[in-house]
N, C-alpha and C positions, 0 to 999 in steps of 0.2 A: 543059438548061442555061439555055436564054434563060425559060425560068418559073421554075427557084429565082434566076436573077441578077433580075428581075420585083419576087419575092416579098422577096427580101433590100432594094432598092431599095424597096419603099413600104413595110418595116417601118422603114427608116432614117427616113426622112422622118417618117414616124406618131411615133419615139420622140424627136426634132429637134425636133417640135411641144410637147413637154412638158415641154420645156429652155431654154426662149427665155434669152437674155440679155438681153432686154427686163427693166426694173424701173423704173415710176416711181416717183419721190421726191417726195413733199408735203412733205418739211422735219418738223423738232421740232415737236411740239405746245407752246402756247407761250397766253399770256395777253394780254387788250388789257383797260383800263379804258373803258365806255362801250360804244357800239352796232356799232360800224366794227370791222373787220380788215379785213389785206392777208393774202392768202393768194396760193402760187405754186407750182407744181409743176415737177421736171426731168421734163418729159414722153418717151418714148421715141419723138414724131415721129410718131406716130399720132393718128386722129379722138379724142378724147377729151370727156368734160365732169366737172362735179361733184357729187355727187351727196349730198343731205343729207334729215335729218329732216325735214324743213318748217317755215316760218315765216321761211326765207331770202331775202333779198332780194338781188339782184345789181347794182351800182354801177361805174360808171365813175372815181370820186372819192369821198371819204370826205363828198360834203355830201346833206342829207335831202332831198333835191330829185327832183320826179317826173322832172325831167330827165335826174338824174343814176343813176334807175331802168332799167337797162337786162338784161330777162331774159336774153338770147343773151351773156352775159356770164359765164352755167354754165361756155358752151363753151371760154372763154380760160384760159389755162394762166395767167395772172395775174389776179385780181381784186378788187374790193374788194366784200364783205359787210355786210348789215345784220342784227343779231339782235337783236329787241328785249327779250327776258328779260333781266335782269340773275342776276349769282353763277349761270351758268348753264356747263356745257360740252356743247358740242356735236361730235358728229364730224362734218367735211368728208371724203368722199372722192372721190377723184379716180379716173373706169373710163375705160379706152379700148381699141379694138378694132384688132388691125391686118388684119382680115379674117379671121385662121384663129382666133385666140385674146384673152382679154380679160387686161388687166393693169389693176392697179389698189393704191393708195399712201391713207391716210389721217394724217390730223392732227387733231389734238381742238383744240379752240379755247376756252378761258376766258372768259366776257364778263363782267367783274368791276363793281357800280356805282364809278360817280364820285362820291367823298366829298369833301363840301363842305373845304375849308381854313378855319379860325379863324385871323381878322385877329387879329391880338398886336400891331401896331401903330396908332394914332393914323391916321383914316381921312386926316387932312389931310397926312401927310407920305408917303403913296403919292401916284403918277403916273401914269395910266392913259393908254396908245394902243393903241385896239382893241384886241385881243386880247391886249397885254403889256401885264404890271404890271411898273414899275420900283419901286425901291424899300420894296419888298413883303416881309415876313417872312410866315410861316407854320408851323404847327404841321404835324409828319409826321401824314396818318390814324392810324386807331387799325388798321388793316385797308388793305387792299389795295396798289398802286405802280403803276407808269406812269411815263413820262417826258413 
């Protein structure tokens, strides 16, 4: 009796094992204009990191700064990325391990170029402070969005 209750007892377990209710979630695949994404995962609370084709670079903040190059930043369930291709998609995916088994979630990511905007207006009746333009009209691209 105590060997089939044994045998019954670790086929449970074994068949437990390939049922996890674990599932992380990387979110929609989704597009960015330019070099940066924010990518983030609902992790299931295990070791995890991200895992891609190569030529990714891992960011603390969306600026090009070797400062703001931070490789162990694979391993954060949030992160910011550098892809330098443009009209390019890449898959991020996200693996992690909770000791017995791996789970794992991906996202495709867009990296669409940044098209110049055509001034339609008289450059002297724009306002320029750093980075905002007051005053400013613009033509839509012919291609691609962003906000």
């Amino acid at each position: 009796m105590k060997t089939k209750l044994l045998f019954i007892t670790i086929f449970v377990l074994m068949l437990n094992q390939g049922f996890s209710q674990c599932s992380p979630d990387a979110g929609l695949d989704f597009s960015v204009c330019g070099k940066f994404a924010h990518i983030c995962v609902a992790s299931c609370g295990n070791p995890g990191q991200w895992i891609n084709p190569g030529g990714i670079a891992y960011f603390d903040a969306p600026i090009d700064s070797i400062i703001h190059n931070i490789p162990s930043y694979k391993d954060s369930i949030c992160t910011w990325i550098r892809y330098s291709s443009e009209n390019d998609t890449i898959k991020m995916i996200w693996k992690e391990f909770d000791g017995i088994n791996y789970y794992s979630d991906s996202v495709n990511v867009y990296f669409a170029s940044i098209q110049t905007a055509l001034q339609i207006v008289n450059p002297t009746d724009t306002f320029v402070c750093g980075p905002t333009f007051f005053n400013l009209s613009a033509q839509q691209p012919q291609y691609g969005g962003g906000y």
